[in-house]
C-alpha positions in Angstrom: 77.6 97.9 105.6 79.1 98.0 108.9 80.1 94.5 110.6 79.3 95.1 114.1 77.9 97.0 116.5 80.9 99.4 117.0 81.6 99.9 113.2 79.7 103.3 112.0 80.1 105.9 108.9 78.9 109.4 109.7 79.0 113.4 108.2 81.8 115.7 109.7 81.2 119.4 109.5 83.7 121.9 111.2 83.3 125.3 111.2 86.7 127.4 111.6 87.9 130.9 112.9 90.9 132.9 111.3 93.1 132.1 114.7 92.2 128.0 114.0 89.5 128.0 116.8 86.6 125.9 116.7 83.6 127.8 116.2 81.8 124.4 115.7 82.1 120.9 115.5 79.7 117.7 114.6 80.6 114.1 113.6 77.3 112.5 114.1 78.6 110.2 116.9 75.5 110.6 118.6 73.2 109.4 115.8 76.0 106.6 113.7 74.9 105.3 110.3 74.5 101.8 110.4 71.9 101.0 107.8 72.8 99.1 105.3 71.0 101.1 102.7 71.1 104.8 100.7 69.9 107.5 102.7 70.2 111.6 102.3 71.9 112.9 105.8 72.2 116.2 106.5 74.3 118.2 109.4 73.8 122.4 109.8 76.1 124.4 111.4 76.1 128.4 111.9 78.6 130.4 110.4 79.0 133.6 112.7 81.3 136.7 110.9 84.2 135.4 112.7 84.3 131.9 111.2 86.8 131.2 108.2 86.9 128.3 106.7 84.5 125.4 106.4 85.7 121.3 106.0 83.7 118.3 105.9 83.5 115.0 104.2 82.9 111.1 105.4 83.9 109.4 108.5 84.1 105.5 108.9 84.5 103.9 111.8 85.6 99.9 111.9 85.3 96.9 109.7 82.5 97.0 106.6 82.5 98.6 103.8 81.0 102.2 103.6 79.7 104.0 101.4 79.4 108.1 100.4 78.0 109.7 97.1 76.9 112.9 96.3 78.0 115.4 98.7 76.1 119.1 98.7 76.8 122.3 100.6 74.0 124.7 101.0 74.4 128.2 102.3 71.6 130.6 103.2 72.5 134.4 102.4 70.7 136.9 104.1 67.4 136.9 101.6 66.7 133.0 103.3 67.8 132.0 100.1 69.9 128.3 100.6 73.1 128.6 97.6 74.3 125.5 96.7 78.7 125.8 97.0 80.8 124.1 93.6 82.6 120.7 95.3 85.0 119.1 93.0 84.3 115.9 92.8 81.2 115.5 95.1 79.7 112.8 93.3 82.9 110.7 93.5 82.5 109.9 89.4 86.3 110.4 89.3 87.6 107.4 90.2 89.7 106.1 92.6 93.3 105.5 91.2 96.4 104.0 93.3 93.9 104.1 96.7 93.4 108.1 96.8 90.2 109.7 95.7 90.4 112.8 93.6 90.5 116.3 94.8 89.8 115.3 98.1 92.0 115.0 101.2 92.4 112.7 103.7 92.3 113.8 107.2 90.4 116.3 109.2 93.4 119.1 109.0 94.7 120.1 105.6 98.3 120.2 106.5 98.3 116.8 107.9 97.5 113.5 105.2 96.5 110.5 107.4 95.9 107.5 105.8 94.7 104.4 108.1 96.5 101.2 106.7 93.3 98.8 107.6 91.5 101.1 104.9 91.2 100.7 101.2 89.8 103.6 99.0 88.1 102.6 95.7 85.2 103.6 93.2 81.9 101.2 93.5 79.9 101.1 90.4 77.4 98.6 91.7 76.4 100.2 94.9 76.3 104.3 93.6 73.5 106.6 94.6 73.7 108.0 91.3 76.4 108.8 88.4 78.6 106.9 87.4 80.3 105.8 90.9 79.9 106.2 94.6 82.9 106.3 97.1 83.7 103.1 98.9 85.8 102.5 101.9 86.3 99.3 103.2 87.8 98.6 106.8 89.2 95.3 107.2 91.5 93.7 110.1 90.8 97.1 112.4 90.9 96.1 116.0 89.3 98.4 118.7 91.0 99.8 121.9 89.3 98.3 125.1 89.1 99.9 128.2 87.6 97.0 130.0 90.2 95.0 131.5 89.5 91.8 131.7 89.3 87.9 130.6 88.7 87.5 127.0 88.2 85.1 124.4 90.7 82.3 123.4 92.3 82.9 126.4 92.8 82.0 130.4 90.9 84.2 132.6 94.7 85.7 133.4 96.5 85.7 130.5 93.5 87.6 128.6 93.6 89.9 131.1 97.3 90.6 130.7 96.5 91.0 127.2 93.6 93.3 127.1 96.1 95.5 129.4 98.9 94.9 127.0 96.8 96.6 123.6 95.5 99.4 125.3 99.3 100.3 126.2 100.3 99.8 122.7 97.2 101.2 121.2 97.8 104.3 123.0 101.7 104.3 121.4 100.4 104.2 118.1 97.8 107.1 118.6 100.8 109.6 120.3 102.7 108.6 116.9 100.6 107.7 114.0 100.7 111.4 112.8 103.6 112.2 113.1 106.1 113.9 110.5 109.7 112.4 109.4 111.4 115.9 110.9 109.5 114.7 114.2 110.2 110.7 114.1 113.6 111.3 113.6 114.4 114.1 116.2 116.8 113.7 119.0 117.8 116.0 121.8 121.6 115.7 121.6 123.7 112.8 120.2 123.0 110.5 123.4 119.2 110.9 123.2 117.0 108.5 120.9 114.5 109.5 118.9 110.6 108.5 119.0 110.9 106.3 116.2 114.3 104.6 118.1 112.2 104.3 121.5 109.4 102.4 119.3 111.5 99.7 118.2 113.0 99.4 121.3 109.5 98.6 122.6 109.7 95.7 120.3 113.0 94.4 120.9 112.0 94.2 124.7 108.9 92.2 124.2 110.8 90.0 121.9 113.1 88.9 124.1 110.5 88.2 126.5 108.8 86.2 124.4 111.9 84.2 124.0 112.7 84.5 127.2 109.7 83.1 129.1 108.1 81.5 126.3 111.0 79.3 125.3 113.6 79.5 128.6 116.3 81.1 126.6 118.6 84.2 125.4 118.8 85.6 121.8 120.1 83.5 119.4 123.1 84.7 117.1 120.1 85.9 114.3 118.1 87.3 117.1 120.9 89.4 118.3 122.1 90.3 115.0 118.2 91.7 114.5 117.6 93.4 117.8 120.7 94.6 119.6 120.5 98.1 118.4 117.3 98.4 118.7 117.3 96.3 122.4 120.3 98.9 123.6 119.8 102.4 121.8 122.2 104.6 122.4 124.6 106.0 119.5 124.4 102.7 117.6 120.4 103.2 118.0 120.5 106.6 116.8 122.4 105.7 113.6 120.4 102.5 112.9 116.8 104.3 113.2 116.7 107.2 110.7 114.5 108.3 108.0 112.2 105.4 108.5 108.5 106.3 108.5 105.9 105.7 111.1 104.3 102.6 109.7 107.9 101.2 109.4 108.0 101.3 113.4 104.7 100.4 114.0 104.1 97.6 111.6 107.1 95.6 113.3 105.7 96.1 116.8 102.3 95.1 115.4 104.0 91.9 114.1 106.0 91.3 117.5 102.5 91.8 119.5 100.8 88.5 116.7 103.6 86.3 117.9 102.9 87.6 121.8 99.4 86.8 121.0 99.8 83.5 119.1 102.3 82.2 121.6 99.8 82.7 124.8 96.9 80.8 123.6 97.8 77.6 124.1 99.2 78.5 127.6 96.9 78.5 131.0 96.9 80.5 133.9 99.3 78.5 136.2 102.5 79.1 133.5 101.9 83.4 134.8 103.1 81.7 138.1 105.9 79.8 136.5 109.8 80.9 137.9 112.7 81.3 135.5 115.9 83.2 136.2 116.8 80.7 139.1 113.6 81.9 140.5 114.0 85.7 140.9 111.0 86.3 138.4 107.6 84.2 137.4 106.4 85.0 134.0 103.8 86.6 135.2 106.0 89.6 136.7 108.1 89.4 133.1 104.8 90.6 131.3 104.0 93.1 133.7 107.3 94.7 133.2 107.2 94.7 129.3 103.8 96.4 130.2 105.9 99.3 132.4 108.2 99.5 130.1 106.0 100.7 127.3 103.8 102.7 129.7 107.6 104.2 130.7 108.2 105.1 127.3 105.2 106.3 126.3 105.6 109.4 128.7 108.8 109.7 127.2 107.4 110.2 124.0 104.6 112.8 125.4 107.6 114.8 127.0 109.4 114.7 123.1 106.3 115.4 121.6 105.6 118.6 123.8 109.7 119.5 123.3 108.6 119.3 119.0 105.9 121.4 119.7 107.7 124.0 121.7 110.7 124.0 119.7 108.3 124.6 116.6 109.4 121.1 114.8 106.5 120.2 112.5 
């Protein structure tokens, strides 16, 4: 039961080779599920002699909640004869416990778990297909990357389009991060480098002393500092502060920095962007525009660490 036009569920199917090529690949993002109703959906794929493994499952999209029940997988051998392949679990009548579903995985690569915080995993009883439960997974709070710059709603024509630019920079932080592993979070070049997950909170430090900054015509107060300076000047006290801190640690506090960004502008119109502080060297609007910079900065920072981990064999 998707709850707009962007939310979808789909079938995955992807076919594998021994050296972890794609042999195929379909997701059913050219034909989404939005029907609020049971239907049977079915994806084929070829398996050529060169193929080696075979994974599929369910993929949501968005808020709603969506559900999956009885999964089958059919092979033909070479009499035309379709053999139906044993899946633990394919009916989902093993409940859910503590939000994981049993003897499946999440994610689309076996060695990596992902597990998307907007989603909750649990066992319907109402809603199954048949058995004695189907699979539900419900998306709530999920906000979608927009690539449309531009005036939105709640806002001034300005300001919203600051914004819009302002999410797709951190959205695209997030997805360079989301998966990666402590070992990887945590890795630094030498002593006076900072890590991925230090450059992160750094990101937030910056934009919260912009909000206080232009939003309140001050510096950081004694608990501010006492909160932020590490994080605001990195270096060795950085690198000491930010260790062994997952992901979602890093992440969560920039996601609550961006609500207070967000909650702060509303009330504001287009005419405070033009607004000078700093004994006029800087308008607000240019203060905004650099926190933008600065995370677009550090985002290619994180790309260049990310291709130093992959080099260096860091997983």
């Amino acid at each position: 039961m998707p709850e707009s036009e962007k939310s979808w569920a789909g079938i995955w199917v992807r076919v594998q080779k021994k050296e972890k090529k794609i042999a195929y690949f379909d997701n059913m993002r050219d034909r989404k599920i939005r029907l609020n109703k049971w239907r049977t959906y079915m994806v084929e794929a070829e398996i050529d002699p060169s193929s080696d493994k075979i994974y599929f499952g369910g993929v949501c999209i968005g808020n709603g909640k969506f559900y999956f029940d009885n999964f089958e997988v059919l092979v033909e051998n070479a009499q035309g004869e379709y053999q139906k392949i044993f899946i633990p679990n394919a009916s989902f009548d093993n409940k859910v416990t503590s939000n994981a579903i049993p003897q499946w995985f999440e994610g689309t690569k076996e060695e990596k778990k992902v597990r998307v915080k907007e989603y909750t995993i649990s066992s319907s009883e109402t809603e199954k297909r048949q058995g004695k439960y189907a699979l539900l997974i419900e998306g709530k709070g999920i906000r979608f990357t927009n690539y449309l710059i531009g005036s939105i709603k709640g806002y001034a024509p300005q300001i919203g389009t600051l914004i819009t630019m302002l999410n797709n920079l951190s959205s695209r932080v997030a997805s360079a991060v989301k998966n990666l592993s402590q070992k990887q979070i945590d890795w630094q070049e030498d002593e006076r480098s900072n890590s991925i997950g230090a450059l992160i909170i750094h990101l937030a430090a910056t934009e919260a002393y912009y909000q206080v900054a232009t939003f309140e015509n001050r510096e950081f107060n004694k608990e501010e500092l006492l909160k932020w300076t590490a994080a605001s000047s990195l270096g060795a006290k950085g690198s000491k502060t930010f260790k062994g801190k997952s992901i979602g640690y890093y992440l969560n506090i920039c996601d609550e920095v961006r609500q207070k960004t967000l909650e702060k502008f509303k009330p504001l119109n287009d005419n405070w962007l033009a607004k000078t502080w700093n004994d006029g060297e800087m308008n607000n609007h240019f203060a905004w525009f650099h926190v933008m910079e600065h995370q677009a900065n550090h985002l290619g920072q994180i790309y260049m660490i990310k291709k130093k981990l992959k080099q260096l064999g860091i997983e």
